[in-house]
C-alpha positions in Angstrom: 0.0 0.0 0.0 1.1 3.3 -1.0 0.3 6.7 0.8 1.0 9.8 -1.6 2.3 13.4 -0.3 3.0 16.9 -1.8 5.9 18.6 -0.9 7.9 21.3 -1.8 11.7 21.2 -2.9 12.4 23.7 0.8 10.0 20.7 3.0 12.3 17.8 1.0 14.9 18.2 2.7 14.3 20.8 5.9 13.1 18.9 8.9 11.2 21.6 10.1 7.4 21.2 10.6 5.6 20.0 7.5 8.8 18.6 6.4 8.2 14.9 5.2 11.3 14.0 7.1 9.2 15.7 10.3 6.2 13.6 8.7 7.8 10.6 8.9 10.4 10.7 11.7 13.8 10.0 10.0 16.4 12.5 9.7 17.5 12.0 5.9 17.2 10.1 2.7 19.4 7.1 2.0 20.4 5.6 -1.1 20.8 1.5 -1.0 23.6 -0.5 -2.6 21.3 -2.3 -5.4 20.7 1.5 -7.0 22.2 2.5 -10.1 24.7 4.8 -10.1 24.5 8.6 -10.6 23.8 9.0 -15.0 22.3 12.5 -15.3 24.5 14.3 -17.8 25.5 18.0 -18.0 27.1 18.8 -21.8 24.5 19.3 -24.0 21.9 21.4 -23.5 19.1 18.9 -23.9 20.7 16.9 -21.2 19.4 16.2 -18.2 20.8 18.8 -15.7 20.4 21.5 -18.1 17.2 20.8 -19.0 16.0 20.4 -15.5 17.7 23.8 -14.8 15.8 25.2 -18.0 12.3 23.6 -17.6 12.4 25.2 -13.8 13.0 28.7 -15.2 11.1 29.1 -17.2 8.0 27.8 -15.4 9.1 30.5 -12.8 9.2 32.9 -15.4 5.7 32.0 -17.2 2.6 33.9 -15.5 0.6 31.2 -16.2 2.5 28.2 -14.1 2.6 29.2 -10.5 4.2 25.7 -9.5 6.3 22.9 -11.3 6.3 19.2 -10.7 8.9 17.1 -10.7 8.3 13.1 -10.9 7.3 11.6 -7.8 9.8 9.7 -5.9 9.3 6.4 -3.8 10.7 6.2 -0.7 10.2 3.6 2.4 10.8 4.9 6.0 13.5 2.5 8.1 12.7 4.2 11.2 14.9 1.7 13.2 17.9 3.7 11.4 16.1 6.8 11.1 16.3 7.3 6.9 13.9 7.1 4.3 15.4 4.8 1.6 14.8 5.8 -1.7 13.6 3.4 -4.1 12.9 5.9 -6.9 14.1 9.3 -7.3 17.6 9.6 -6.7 19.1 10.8 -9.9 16.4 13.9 -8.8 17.2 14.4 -5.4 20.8 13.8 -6.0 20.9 17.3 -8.7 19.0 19.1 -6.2 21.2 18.1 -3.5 24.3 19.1 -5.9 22.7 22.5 -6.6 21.9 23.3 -2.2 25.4 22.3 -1.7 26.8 25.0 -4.4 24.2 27.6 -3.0 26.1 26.9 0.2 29.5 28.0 -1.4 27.7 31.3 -2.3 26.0 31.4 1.4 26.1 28.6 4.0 22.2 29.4 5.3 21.2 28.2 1.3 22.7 24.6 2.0 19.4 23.2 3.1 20.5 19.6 1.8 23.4 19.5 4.2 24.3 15.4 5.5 20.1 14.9 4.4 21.2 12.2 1.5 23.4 9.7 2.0 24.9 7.2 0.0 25.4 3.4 0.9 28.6 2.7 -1.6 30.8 5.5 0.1 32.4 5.2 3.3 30.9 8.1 5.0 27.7 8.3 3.3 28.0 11.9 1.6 29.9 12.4 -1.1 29.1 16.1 -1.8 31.9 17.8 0.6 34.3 16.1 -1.8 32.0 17.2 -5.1 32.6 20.3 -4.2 36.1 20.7 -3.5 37.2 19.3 -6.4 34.8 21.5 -8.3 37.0 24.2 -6.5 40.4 23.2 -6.5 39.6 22.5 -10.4 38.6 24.6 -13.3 38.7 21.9 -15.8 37.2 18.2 -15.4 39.8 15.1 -15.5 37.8 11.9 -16.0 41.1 10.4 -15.0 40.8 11.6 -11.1 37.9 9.4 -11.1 37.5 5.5 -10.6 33.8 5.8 -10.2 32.0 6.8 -13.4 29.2 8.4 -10.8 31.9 11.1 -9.4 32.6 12.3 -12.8 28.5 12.7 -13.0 28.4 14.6 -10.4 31.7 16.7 -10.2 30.4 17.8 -14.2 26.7 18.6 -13.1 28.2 20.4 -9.8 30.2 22.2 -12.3 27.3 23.4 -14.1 25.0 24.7 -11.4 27.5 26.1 -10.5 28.5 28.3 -13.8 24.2 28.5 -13.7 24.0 30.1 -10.4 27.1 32.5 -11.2 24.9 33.6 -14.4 21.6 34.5 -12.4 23.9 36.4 -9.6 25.2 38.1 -12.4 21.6 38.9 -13.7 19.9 39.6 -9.6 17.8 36.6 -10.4 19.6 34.0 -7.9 17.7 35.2 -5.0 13.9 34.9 -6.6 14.8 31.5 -7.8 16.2 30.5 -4.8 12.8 31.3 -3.2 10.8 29.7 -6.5 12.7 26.8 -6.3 12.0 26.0 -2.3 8.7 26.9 -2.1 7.1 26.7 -5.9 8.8 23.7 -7.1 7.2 20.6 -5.8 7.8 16.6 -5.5 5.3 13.6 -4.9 6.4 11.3 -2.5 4.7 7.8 -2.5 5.7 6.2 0.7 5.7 2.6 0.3 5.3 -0.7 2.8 7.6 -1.2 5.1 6.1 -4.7 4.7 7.4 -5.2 0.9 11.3 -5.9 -0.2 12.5 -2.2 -1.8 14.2 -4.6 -4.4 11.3 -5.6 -5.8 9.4 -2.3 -5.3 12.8 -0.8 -7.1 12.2 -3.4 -9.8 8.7 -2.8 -10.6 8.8 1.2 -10.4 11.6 0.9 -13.3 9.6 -1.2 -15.2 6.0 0.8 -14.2 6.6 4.8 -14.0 3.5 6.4 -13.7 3.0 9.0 -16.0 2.3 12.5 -14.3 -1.0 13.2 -15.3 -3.5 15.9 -13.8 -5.7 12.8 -11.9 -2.6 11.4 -10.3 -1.8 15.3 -9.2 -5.2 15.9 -7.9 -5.2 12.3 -6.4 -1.9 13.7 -4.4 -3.5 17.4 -3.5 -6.6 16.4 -2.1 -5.3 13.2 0.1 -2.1 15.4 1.3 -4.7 18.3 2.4 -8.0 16.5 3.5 -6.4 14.7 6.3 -6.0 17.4 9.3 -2.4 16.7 11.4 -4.3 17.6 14.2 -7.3 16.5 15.6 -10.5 18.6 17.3 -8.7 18.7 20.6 -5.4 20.0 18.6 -3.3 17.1 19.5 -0.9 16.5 16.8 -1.9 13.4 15.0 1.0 10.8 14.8 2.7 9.9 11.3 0.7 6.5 11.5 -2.5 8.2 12.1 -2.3 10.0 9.3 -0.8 7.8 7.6 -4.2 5.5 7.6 -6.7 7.8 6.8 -5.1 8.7 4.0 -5.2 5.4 3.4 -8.9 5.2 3.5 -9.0 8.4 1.1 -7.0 6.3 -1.4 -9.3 3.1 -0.9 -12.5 5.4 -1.9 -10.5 6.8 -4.8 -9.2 3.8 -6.0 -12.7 2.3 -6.5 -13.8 5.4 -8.0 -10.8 5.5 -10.8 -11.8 1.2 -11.4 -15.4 2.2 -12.7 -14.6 4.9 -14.3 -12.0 4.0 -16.3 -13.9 1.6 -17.9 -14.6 2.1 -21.5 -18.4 1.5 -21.2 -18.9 3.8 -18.1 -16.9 6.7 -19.1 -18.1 7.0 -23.1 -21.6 7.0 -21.4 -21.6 9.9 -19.2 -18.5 12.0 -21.4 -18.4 11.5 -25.2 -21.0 13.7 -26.1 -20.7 16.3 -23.8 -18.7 20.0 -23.4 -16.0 18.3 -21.1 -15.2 15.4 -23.8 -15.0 17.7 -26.6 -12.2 16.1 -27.2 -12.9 12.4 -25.9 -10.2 10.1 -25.4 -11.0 7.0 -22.8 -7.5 7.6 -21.3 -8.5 10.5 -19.5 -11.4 9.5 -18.0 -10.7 10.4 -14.4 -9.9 13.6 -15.7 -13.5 14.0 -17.1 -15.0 13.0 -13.8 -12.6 15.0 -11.8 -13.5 18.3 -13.8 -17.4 17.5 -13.9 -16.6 17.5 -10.1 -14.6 20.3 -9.9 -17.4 22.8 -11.8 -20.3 20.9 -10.1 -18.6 22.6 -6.6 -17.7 25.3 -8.6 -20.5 27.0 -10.4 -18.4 30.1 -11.4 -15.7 28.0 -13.3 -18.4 26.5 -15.3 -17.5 28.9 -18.5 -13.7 27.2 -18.3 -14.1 23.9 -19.4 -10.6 22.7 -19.6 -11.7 19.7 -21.8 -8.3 18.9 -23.3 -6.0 17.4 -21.5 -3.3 15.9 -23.8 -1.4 19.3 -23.2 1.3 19.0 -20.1 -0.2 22.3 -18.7 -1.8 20.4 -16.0 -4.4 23.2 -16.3 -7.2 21.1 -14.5 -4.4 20.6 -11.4 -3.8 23.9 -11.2 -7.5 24.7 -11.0 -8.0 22.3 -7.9 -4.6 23.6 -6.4 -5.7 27.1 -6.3 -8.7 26.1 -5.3 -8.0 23.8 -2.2 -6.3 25.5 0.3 -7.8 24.1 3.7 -8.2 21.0 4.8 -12.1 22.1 4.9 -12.1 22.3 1.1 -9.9 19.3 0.3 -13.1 17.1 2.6 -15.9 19.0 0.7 -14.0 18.3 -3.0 -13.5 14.7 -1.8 -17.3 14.9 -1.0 -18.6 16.3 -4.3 -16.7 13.8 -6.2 -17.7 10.8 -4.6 -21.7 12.1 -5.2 -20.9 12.7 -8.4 -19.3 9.3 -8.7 -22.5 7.8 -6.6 -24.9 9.6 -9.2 -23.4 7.9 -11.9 -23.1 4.5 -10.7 -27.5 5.2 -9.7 -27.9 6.2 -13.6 -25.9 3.6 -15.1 -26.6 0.5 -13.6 -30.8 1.7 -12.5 -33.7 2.3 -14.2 -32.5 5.6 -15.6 -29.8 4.2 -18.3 -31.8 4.1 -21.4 -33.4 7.6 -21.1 -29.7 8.8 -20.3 -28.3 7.4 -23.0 -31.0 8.0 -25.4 -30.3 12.1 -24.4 -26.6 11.6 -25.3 -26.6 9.4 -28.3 -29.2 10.9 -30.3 -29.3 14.0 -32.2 -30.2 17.8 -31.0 -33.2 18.7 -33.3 -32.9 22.3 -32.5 -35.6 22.7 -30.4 -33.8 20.7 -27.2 -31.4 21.8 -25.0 -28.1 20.0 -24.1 -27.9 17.9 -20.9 -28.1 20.7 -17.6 -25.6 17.9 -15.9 -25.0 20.2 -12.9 -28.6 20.5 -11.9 -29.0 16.4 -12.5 -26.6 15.8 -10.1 -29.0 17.1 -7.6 -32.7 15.8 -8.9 -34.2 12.8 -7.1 -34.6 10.2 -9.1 -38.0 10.9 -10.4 -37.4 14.7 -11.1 -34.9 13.2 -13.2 -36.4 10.4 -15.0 -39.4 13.2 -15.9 -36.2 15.9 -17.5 -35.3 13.4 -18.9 -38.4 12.4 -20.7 -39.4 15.4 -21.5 -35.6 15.7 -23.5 -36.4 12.3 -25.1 -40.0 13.5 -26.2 -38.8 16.7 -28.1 -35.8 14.3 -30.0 -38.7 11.9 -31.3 -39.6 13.0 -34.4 -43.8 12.8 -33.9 -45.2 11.0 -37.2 -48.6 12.5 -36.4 -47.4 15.6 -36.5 -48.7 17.8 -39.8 -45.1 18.5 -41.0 -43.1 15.5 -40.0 -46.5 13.5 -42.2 -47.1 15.3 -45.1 -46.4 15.1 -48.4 -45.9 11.0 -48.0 -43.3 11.6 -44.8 -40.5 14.2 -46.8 -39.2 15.3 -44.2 -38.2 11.7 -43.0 -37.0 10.4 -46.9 -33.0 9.0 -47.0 -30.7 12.6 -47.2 -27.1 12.3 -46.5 -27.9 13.8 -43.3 -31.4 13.2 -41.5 -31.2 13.4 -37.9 -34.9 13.3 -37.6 -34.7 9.8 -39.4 -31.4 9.0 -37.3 -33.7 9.5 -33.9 -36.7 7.8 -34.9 -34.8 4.9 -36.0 -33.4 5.1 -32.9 -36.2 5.2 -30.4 -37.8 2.2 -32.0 -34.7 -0.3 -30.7 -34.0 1.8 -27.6 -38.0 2.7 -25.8 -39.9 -0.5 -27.5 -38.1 -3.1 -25.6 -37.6 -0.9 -22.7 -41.6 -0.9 -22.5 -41.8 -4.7 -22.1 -39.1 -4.9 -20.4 -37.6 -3.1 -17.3 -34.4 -5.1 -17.4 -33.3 -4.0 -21.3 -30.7 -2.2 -21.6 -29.5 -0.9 -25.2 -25.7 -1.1 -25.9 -25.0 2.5 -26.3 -21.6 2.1 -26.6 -21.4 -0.8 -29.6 -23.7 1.2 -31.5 -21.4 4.2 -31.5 -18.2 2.0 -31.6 -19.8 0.2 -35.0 -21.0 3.7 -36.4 -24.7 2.7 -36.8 -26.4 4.8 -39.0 -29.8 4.8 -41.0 -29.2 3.3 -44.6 -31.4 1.7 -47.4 -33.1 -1.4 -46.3 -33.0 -2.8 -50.2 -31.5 -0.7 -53.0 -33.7 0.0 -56.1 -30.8 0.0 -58.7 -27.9 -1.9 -57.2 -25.2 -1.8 -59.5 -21.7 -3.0 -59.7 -19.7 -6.7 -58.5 -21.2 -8.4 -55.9 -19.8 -11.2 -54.1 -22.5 -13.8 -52.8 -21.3 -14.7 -48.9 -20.9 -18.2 -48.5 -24.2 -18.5 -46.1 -26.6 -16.9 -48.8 -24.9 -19.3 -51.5 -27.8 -22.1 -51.2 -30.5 -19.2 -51.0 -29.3 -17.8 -54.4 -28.5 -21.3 -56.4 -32.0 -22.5 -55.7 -33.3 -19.5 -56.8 -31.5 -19.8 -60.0 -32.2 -23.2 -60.6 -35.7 -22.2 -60.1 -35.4 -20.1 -63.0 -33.5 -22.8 -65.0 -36.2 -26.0 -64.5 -37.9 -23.5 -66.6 -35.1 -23.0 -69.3 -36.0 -26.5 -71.3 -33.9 -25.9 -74.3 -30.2 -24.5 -74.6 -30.6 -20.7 -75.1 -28.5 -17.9 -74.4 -30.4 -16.8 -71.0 -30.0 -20.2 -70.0 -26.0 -20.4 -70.2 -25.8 -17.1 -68.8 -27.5 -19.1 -65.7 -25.5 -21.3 -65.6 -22.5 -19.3 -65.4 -24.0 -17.3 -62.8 -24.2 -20.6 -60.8 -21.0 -21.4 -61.7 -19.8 -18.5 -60.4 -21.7 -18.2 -57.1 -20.4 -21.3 -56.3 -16.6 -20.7 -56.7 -16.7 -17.7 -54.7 -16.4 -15.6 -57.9 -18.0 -11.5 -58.3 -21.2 -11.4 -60.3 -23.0 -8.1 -61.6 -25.6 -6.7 -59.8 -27.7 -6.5 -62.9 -27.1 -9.9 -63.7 -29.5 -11.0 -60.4 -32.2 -8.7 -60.6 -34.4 -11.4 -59.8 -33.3 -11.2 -56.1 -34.6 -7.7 -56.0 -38.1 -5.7 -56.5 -37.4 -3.0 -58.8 -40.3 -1.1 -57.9 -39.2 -0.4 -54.4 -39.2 3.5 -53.3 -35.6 3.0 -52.3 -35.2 6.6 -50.3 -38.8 6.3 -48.4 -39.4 6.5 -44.6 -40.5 2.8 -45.4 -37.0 1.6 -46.8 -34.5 2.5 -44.2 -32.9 0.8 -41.0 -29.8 1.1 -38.8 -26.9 -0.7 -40.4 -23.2 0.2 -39.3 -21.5 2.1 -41.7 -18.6 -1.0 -42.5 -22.3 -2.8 -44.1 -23.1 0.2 -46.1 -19.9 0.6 -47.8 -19.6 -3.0 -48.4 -22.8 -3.5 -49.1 -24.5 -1.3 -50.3 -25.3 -2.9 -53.9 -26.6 -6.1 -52.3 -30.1 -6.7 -52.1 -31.9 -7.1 -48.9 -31.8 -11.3 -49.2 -28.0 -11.0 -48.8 -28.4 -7.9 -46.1 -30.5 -10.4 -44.1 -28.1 -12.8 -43.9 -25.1 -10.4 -42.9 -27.4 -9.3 -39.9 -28.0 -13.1 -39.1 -24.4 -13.8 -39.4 -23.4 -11.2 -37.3 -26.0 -11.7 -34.6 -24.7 -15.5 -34.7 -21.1 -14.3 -33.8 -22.4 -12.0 -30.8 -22.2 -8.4 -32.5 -24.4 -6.2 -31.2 -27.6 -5.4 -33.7 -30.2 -3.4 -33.1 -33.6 -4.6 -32.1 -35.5 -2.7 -35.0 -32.8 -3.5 -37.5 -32.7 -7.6 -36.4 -36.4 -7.5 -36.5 -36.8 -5.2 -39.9 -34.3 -8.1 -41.6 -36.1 -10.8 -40.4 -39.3 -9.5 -40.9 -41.0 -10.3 -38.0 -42.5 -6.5 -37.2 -46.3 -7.0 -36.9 -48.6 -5.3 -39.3 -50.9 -2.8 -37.3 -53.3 -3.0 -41.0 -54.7 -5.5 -42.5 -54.7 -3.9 -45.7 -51.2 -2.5 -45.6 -49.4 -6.3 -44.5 -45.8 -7.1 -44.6 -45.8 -10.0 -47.9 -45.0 -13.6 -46.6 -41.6 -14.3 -49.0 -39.1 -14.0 -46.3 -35.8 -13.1 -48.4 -37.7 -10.1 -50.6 -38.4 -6.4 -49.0 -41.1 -5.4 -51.6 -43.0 -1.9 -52.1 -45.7 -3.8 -50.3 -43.2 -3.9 -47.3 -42.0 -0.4 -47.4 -45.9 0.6 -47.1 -46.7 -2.2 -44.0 -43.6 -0.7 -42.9 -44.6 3.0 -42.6 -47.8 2.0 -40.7 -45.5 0.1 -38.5 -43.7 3.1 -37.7 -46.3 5.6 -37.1 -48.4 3.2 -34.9 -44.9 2.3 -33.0 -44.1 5.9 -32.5 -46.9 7.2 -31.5 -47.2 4.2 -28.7 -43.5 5.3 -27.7 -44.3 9.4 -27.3 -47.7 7.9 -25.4 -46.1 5.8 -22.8 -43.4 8.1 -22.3 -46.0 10.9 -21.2 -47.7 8.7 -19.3 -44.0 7.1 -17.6 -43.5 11.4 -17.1 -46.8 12.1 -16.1 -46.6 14.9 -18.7 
């Protein structure tokens, strides 16, 4: 088990109050004999002192970066001996050390590293003193002196933090870095087990760093502040006291981070909304984290940060200015947990369908989007009626005059029909939701697969078709239908034939060449003719006529993919007529003009259930 703190560079190494050797009750960091050796370099300018130097100054120097992060570091307190061992940090804490102990050749009172790191593979532990005198008895670097390729690390990085801090004397900047540095620049420390070998924790973080991300920040911020170190009677709390309620903290936020970061959950509640602008699953904590963050603060609400790809850590930065008392750090913890708890009560309750149905179908312009912050306070029947009443106004109503006239225009095949896209919709989503309280549509494989509204059977299909090999038998004895009556050779019949022939050695035929599989009378772009298919089936296709679409759908279903209800039932015609003078025809592999009709009644008697019940469900 791991407990996280924030700290900056100044409460590293100081052992004041606040300090984590103070937290922990050791007197200074120790690095073990199965630790690599000292590899930052100093040369180049990309290298890793420089750059360390350079990434720090200019964060000091940017308006809009009040603090900088380094990586965490691991550590594991020995309190027998006093130390914390480190298990992962000390190329870090080693270059800061380097830089307090040249500070301290400037002025003595800056060396606030001074015997607080010592290493295990020299015989008195600290190997700076010596750094630095040969730093000063030497204006050029010898690799020869050294037997250890580490000393020559560190005597050429002591050399240039040294030449560094001689430039910002120069410039009167040394004495606002200084104070930058100590009290801006900040660590993570994760303070492992003392149950658990540091070998193998050693092993595992260099084979496991965790990225710094904003979540892992904020995770850090709010369990370092919400925890008081002294309790109502203003005893100061002990390290292990504190220690295991942050503990608890971590527990609650690790089952929080588990459900969210799953695919499902977090394209449910984020993918369509103004914090996912720019959705991608790998931030979802992030999107929870910020929901949280402008739920509890309503005057942020026009600063969605959205993106967070950028290493701005803008959302940290939010919560860090905002959290400044234990008080606050408690009351964030709280909002986020209701907002977690909401969640959880929409996805997995009665709620789901109508939540998903609001983020999954399309605005018509007369709806407005999800008012998230006010649903995370609505009971869950003020809820379940917003919601309704959101669902309503995204159903296109067949009865109504303009949706109906003029034989349903409005709802004919455009490249772009949402109206078309939500009725389609509502049919798989609310019919089986109204005889059953336990369906639950598949929000996220619809969106994964692309599912959109397409032709149900084309009316001039055109170009090579390759017959699947489950609709082979369908189509050969339709053709040998049409052969028993070819009874002499003639050119129709050969051409037959070679159809067959081709059919069954998995060769392309022409569209035209099978005509016979299709109606040619069909209304092809009528509200009639068109049903969800995913968009890989439409390209593919989208010459084949609705014999061959049937099977794709069966196949698929057979294999477990997700089809919607309307769509599997369309394909398999087994929708009920509501007319008996408008019927669905009885030849099961042919989607007639006969079925396009039946098919429109279908759907205006079906919609006009679905807006009814939902009323009714509303009490609207």
């Amino acid at each position: 088990m791991t407990s996280e703190f924030i700290y900056n560079i100044k409460n590293i190494f100081s052992d004041e109050v606040g300090s984590v050797l103070y937290s922990t009750r050791t007197i200074m960091f120790y690095i073990g004999p199965y630790q690599r050796s000292y590899k930052w370099q100093s040369e180049e300018k990309y290298d890793q002192v420089p750059q360390l130097f350079s990434d720090i100054y200019d964060a000091m120097c940017s308006n809009s970066v009040s603090e900088y992060y380094l990586q965490y570091i691991t550590v594991k307190a020995d309190n027998e001996n006093k130390r914390l061992e480190v298990i992962d940090g000390q190329q870090r804490l080693t270059t800061l050390s380097l830089l307090f102990y040249q500070l301290g050749q400037i002025d003595s009172e800056y060396n606030i590293a001074i015997d607080k790191l010592n290493y295990s593979r020299y015989d008195n532990g600290n190997i700076f003193n010596e750094v630095c005198e040969y730093c000063n008895a030497h204006d050029e670097i010898n690799p020869e002196d050294f037997k250890e390729q580490d000393r020559y690390y560190m005597v050429a990085a002591s050399k240039f933090i040294s030449r560094k801090l001689n430039e910002w004397k120069a410039n009167n900047e040394l004495e606002r870095i200084i104070a930058y540095l100590c009290n801006n620049v900040k660590i993570i420390v994760n303070i492992e087990s003392n149950f658990v070998q540091s070998e193998d924790i050693f092993a595992n973080l260099n084979d496991n760093h965790v990225p710094l991300t904003d979540a892992y920040l904020i995770k850090g911020l709010l369990i370092t502040n919400a925890v008081s170190r002294v309790n109502v009677y203003g005893r100061s709390l002990e390290y292990t006291e504190i220690q295991e309620k942050r503990k608890n903290i971590g527990r609650i936020w690790d089952e929080i981070q588990a459900w969210i970061t799953c695919k499902e959950h977090c394209h449910f509640f984020f993918k369509h909304t103004e914090i996912g602008c720019n959705y991608n699953p790998k931030y979802s904590m992030e999107y929870l984290l910020e929901l949280a963050f402008l739920y509890k603060y309503e005057e942020e609400r026009n600063h969605v940060v959205g993106d967070y790809s950028q290493k701005r850590l803008e959302l940290f930065n939010k919560y860090n200015s905002a959290i400044k008392s234990t008080d606050k750090a408690v009351a964030m913890i709280e909002a986020i947990q209701h907002v977690f708890r909401k969640m959880v009560t929409v996805y997995e309750g009665v709620l789901y369908n109508l939540w998903g149905f609001t983020q999954f179908s399309k605005s018509l312009g007369n709806d407005k989007a999800l008012d998230i912050y006010s649903y995370l306070d609505m009971s869950e029947q003020e809820l379940k009626r917003d919601l309704i009443r959101k669902a309503i106004k995204r159903i296109p109503n067949l009865q109504n005059e303009e949706n109906c006239k003029d034989n349903y225009r409005v709802m004919r095949y455009q490249s772009r029909n949402d109206k078309l896209t939500n009725l389609l919709l509502s049919f798989s989503v609310f019919m089986p939701m109204k005889e059953s309280t336990d369906f639950r549509f598949r929000f996220y494989d619809y969106e994964k697969a692309k599912w959109s509204f397409e032709h149900i059977s084309p009316q001039n299909p055109k170009g090579s078709i390759l017959i699947p090999k489950y609709a082979k038998m369908y189509v050969i004895r339709e053709i040998d239908k049409m052969l028993s009556n070819k009874l002499e050779e003639n050119e129709e019949k050969n051409k037959l034939e070679q159809i067959k022939w081709n059919v069954l050695n998995d060769k392309n035929i022409d569209a035209n060449d099978i005509e016979f599989l299709f109606d040619s009378n069909v209304d092809e772009h009528s509200l009639g003719n068109m049903a969800l298919l995913t968009r890989e089936d439409n390209s593919a296709n989208n010459n084949n006529p609705f014999m061959i679409k049937k099977l794709i759908i069966q196949d698929r279903k057979g294999n477990g993919a997700f089809i919607p209800n309307h769509t599997y039932e369309v394909f398999n015609k087994i929708l009920v007529s509501p007319s008996a003078d408008v019927s669905f025809s009885a030849e099961s592999f042919i989607w007639s003009q006969d079925d396009v009709d039946a098919h429109i009644q279908w759907m205006n008697e079906v919609n006009n259930n679905i807006i009814n019940w939902l009323k009714k469900e509303a009490d609207l």
